[in-house]
TILOLO-12532 format. One record per residue (C-alpha): residue in one letter; x, y, z. Coordinates in steps of 0.001 Angstrom, whole numbers, padded with zeros to 6 digits, always signed. Layout:
N
AXYZ;...
//
This chain:
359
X+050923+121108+072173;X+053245+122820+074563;X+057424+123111+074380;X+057604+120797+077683;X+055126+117987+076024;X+057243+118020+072973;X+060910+117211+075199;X+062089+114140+075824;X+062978+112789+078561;X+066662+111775+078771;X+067815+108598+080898;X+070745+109997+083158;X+073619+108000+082566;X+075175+105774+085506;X+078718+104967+085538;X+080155+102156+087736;X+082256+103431+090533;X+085075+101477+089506;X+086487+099501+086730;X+086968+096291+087957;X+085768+093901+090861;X+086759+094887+094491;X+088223+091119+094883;X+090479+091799+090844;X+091533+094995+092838;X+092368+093934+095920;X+093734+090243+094875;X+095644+091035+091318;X+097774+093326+092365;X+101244+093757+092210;X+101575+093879+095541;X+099990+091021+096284;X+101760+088956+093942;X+105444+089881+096413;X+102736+088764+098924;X+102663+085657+097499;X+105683+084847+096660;X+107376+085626+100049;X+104992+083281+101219;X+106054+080797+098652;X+109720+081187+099942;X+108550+081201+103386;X+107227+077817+103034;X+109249+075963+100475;X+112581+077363+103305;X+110690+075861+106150;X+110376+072743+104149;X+114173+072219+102771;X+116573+074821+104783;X+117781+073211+107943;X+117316+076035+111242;X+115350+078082+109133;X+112500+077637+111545;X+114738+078225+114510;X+113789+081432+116645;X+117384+082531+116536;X+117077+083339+112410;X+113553+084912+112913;X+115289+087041+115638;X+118605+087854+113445;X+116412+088287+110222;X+114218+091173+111762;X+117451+092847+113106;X+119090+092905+109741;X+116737+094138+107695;X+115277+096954+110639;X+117264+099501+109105;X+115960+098795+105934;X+112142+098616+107140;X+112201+101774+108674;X+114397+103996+105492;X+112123+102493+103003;X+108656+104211+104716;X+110132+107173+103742;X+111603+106284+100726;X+108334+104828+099588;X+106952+108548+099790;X+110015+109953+097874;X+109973+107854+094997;X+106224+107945+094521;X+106445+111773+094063;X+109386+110586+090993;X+112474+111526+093480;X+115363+110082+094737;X+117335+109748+097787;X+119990+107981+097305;X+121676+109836+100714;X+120300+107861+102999;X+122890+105164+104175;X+125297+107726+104415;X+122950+109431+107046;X+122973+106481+108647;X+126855+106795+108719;X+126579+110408+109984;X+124377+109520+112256;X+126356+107080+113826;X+129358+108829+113718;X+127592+111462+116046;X+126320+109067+118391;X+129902+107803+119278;X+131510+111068+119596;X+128774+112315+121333;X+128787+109844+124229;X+132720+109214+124032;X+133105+113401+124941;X+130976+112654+128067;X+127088+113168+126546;X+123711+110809+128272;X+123125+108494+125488;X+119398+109707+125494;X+120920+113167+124390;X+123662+112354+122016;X+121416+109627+120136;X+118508+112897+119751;X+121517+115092+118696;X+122596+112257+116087;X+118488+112283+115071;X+118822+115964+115019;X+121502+116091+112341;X+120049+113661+110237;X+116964+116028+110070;X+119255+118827+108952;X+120684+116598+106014;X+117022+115632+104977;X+116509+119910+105187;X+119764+120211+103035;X+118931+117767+100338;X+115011+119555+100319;X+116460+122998+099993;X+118398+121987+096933;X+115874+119509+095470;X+112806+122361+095873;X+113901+125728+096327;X+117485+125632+094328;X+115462+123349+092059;X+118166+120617+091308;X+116922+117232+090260;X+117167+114535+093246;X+119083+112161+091837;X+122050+114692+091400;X+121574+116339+095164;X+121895+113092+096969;X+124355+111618+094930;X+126681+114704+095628;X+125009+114904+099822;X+125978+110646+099128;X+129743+111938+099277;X+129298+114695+101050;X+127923+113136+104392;X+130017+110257+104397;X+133479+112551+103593;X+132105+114169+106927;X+131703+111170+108787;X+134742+109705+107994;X+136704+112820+108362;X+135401+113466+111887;X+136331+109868+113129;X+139064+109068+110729;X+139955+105189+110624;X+139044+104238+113876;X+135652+103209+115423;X+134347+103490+118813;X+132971+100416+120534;X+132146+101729+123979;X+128398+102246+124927;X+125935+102095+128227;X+125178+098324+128413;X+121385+098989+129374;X+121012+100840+125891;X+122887+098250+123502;X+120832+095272+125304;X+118049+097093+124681;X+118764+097204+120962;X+119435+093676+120848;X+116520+093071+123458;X+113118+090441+122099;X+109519+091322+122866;X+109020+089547+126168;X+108057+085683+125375;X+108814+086030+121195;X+111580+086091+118974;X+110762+089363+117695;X+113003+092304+118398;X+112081+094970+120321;X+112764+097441+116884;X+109689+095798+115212;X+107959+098054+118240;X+108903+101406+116796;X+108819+100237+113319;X+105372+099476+113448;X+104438+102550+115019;X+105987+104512+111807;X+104828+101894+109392;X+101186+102640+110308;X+102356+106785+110648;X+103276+106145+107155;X+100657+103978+105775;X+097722+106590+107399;X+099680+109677+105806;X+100211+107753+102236;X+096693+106158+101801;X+093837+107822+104044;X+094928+111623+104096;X+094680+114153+101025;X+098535+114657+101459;X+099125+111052+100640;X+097179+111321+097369;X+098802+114851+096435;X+101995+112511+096232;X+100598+110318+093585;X+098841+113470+091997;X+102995+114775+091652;X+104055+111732+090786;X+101529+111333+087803;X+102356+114793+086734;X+103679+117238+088777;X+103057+120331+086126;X+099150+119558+086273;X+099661+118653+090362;X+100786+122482+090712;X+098071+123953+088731;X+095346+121984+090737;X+097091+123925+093480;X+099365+121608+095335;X+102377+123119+096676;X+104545+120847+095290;X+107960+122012+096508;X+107015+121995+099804;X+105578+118688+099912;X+108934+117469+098842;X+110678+119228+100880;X+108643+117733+103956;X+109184+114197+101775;X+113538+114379+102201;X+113010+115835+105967;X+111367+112688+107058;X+113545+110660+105008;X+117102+112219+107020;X+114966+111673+110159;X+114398+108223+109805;X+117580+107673+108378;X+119163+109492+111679;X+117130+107187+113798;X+118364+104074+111977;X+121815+105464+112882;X+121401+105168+116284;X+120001+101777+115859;X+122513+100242+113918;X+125350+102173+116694;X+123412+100244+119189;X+123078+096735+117280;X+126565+096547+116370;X+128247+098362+119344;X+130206+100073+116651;X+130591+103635+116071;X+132202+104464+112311;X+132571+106537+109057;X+132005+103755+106961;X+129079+101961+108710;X+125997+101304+106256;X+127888+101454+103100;X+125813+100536+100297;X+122641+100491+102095;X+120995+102890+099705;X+120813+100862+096749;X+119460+097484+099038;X+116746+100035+100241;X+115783+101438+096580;X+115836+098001+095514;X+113322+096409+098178;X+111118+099693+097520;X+110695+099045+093512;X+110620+094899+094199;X+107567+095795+096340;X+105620+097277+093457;X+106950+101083+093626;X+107154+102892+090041;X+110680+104220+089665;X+108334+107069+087045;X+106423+107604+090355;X+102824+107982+090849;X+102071+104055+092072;X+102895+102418+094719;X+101551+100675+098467;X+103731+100435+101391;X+102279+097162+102329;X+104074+096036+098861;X+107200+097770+100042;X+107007+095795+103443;X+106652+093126+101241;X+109539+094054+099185;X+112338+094085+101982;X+111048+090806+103578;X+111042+088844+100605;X+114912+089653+100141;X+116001+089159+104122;X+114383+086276+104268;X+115572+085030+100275;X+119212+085900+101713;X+118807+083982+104981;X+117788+080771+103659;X+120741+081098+101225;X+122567+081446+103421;X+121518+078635+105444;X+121985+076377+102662;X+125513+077344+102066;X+125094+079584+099499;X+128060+082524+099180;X+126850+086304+099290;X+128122+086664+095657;X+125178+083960+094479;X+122827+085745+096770;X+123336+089555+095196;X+123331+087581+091590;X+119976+086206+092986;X+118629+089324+094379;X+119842+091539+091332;X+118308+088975+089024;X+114873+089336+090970;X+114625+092550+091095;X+115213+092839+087324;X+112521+090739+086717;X+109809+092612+089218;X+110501+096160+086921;X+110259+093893+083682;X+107430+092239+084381;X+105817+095546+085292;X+106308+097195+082465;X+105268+093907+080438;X+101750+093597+082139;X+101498+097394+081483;X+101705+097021+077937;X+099209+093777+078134;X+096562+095701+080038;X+096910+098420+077484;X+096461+096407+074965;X+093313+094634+076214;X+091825+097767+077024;X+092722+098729+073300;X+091233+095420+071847;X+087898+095990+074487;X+087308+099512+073290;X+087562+098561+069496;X+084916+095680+070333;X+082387+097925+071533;X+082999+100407+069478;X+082420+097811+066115;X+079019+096686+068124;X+077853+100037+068334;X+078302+100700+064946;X+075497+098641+062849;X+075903+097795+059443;X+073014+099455+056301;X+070568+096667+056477;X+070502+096663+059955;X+069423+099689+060424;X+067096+099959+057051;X+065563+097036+058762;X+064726+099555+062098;
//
């Protein structure tokens, strides 16, 4: 009898490609459950809030929260990758601050709103340079580049504001898509938020984020340059945040140091309500998009119904508070089933003495 009559021949093992269903993974998601629920306000505010279906609150809705839509693609990124920029609004300050000098000393709008653009790219390369090659942590760069762009902006237009800009470019901010209540920012916004989503989910430098985000130690080791991916991360961020300067000049005719104060934290928050770990490494923008529509249009029906701005932040707070909780709670619930599943099998595979004297 011969060595390869004697062998036995081995099944291969098959594994399934993934763990669950494609409809569990698409539909029980986090990110489909803001989904939901914005839908659920959606409808139950068309149903009770007087004017809430009136084209004149879609229209003011979508310019509100544009700002906010466009910081939070990059943001998204950032806080995947476990960073922080908590900058951003006073960009947008900077930014704007630019744009009014700019065209009060005599500049074409066209070039002072890409010279406001410009220096928001520089304060995105600032906060980089100290986040990857000084090798601070995030969340103590932008809180110091927080004060440190705003102290600028303030000190370079003081107290007062300018109001004075070309009429064909603030109509133009303020301008609908021809036959539809929808501003003409939604144009550019979607452009990015497809820029975004293509980079994030279909490249291999979207998954390198969540590779740094899940550990960044084992991410550099695998070969990932991970300073310079952050780096790139804050340089779109002050880009986008320059841009949104110049919008919000534009929108509000209004040129001044203080302009977007506080828009930081209404961005973070909108970017962890739609399903964004604040420990990184998860995260879809389409939840994010989600996120910031759920709260504009929460605070406009509010609103509508008479309800003061302090009730609405309690509101919002409160929500938000419950989206990281509940997280964290069906976490812990997954990890235990998975626990209890793996004990199951593992007590079937084991067979008891007379089961297998009985072989």
């Amino acid at each position: 009898m011969t060595a390869a009559a004697t062998t036995t021949a081995v099944p291969a093992r098959t594994y399934k490609a993934y763990g669950r269903p494609a409809w569990r993974r698409f539909l029980l998601t986090r990110e489909m459950a803001i989904i939901a629920l914005l839908v659920l306000v959606v409808v139950v505010s068309l149903a009770v809030v007087p004017h809430f279906d009136s084209p004149l609150t879609v229209t003011y809705l979508l310019r509100d929260i544009a700002p906010i839509l466009l910081i939070a693609l990059p943001m998204t990124l950032i806080i995947i990758t476990e960073e922080i920029d908590l900058s951003v609004a006073s960009i947008v300050g900077l930014s704007s601050v630019m744009t009014g000098l700019l065209t009060h000393g005599g500049w074409p709008f066209p070039l002072a709103a890409l010279a406001a653009i410009v220096v928001g790219l520089i304060a995105g390369v600032f906060n980089g340079f100290l986040v990857t090659v000084v090798g601070l942590p995030s969340l103590a760069v932008t809180i110091g580049t927080l004060a440190l762009y705003r102290g600028i902006a303030v000190g370079l237009l003081g107290t007062t504001a300018i109001t004075d800009f070309p009429q064909d470019w603030t109509e133009l901010a303020k301008a609908n898509i021809p036959g539809t209540p929808v501003p003409a920012i939604m144009i550019p916004f979607v452009i990015l938020a497809i820029i975004f989503a293509v980079l994030l989910h279909f490249t291999p430098f979207g998954r390198t984020l969540y590779a740094i985000g899940l550990n960044k130690e084992a991410a550099a080791f695998s070969g990932i340059d991970v300073g310079r991916t952050k780096f790139v991360l804050f340089t779109l961020s002050g880009t986008v945040a320059g841009f949104a300067g110049v919008y919000f000049t534009l929108l509000y005719s209004n040129a001044r140091g203080d302009n977007a104060t506080g828009m930081e934290l209404q961005v973070i928050a909108a970017v962890l309500l739609g399903g964004v770990s604040i420990f990184g490494g998860r995260g879809a923008l389409h939840g994010v998009i989600a996120g910031v529509l759920l709260i504009g249009v929460l605070g406009s029906s509010l609103r509508l119904a008479g309800i003061t701005s302090d009730i609405i932040n309690v509101i919002t707070g409160v929500l938000l508070i419950l989206s990281v909780v509940s997280a964290s709670l069906l976490a812990w619930l997954q990890k235990r089933r998975s626990a209890a599943i793996g004990r199951k099998k593992g007590q079937a595979g084991v067979s008891s003495p007379s089961e297998r004297a009985t072989r």
